[in-house]
C-alpha positions in Angstrom: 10.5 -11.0 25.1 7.4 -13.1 25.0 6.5 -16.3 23.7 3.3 -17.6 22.5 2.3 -21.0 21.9 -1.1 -21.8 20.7 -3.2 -25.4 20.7 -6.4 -26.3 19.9 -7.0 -26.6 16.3 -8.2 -29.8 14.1 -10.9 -31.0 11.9 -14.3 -30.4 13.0 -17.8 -31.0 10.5 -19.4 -27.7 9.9 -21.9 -26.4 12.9 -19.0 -27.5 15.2 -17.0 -26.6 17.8 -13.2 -26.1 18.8 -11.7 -24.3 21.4 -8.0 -22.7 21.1 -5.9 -22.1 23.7 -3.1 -19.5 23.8 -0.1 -19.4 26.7 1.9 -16.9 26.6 5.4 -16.8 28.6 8.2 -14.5 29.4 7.4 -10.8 30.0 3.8 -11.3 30.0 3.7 -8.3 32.2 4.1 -5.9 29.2 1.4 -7.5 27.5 -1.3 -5.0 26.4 -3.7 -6.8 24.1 -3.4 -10.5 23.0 -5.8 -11.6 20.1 -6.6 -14.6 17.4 -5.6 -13.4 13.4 -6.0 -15.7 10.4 -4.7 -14.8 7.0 -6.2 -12.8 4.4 -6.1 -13.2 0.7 -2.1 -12.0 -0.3 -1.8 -13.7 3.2 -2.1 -10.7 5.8 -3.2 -11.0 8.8 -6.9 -11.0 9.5 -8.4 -9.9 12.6 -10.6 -12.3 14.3 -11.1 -11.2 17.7 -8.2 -9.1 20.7 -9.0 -9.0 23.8 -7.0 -6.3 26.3 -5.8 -6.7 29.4 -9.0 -5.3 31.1 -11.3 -7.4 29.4 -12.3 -5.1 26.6 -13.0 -7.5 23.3 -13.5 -7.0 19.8 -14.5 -9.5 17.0 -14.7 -9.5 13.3 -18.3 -8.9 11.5 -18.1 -12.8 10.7 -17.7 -14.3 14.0 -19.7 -11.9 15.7 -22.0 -14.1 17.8 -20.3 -17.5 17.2 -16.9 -16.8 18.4 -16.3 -15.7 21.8 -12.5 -14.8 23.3 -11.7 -14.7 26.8 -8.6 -14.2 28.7 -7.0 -15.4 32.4 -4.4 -13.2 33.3 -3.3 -15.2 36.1 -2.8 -17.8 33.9 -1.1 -15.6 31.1 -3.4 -17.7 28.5 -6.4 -16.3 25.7 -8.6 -18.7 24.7 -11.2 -18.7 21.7 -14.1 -20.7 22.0 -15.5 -21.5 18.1 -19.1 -22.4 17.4 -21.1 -22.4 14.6 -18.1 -23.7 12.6 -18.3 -22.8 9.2 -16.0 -24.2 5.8 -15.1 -20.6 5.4 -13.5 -20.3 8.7 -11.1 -23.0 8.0 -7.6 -21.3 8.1 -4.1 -21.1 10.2 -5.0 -19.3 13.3 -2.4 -17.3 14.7 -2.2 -15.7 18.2 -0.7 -12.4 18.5 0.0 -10.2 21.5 1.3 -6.5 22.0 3.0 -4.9 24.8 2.6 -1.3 26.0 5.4 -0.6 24.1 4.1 -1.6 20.8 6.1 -4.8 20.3 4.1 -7.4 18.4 4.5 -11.0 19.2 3.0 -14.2 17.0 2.6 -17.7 17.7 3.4 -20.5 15.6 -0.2 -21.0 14.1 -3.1 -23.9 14.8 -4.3 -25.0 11.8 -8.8 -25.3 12.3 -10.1 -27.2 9.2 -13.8 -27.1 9.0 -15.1 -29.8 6.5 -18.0 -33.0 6.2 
């Protein structure tokens, strides 16, 4: 089993910054990838950026270049580090992990509200 807690979020005006933290406890050992989803329209979960376990990252076309996630293993934490802020990027952001096993895991959600 694993747990994830996230923290982070807030209000912030656009062109901002915010920077979300994710610890994960329990097995951490079996996680694979650990990542940052917000929801879709019909509320599925929207990639925003993963991150493995050797450091290999992917992002979403719309944070490409604003948003950057990084991870300390030693620390069993993932952290994404938001500039740029946009009103569009105000959502529930959720961190997820996956073991080598294929078990997904999901946080509670930190709500980021971008608005003047």
């Amino acid at each position: 089993q694993v747990q994830l807690v996230e923290s982070g979020g807030g209000l912030v005006q656009p062109g901002g910054s915010l920077r979300l933290s994710c610890a994960a406890s329990g097995s951490t050992f079996t996680i694979y990838r650990m990542g940052w989803y917000r929801p879709a329209p019909g509320n599925q979960p929207k990639l925003v950026a993963t991150i493995t376990s050797g450091g290999v990252t992917n992002y979403a076309d719309s944070v490409k270049g604003r948003f950057t996630i990084s991870r300390d293993n030693a620390k069993n934490a993932v952290y994404l580090q938001m500039n740029s802020l946009k009103p569009e990027d105000t959502a529930v952001y959720y961190c997820h992990g996956i073991t080598f096993e294929r078990f997904n895991y999901w946080g509670q959600g930190t709500q980021v509200t971008v608005s003047s």
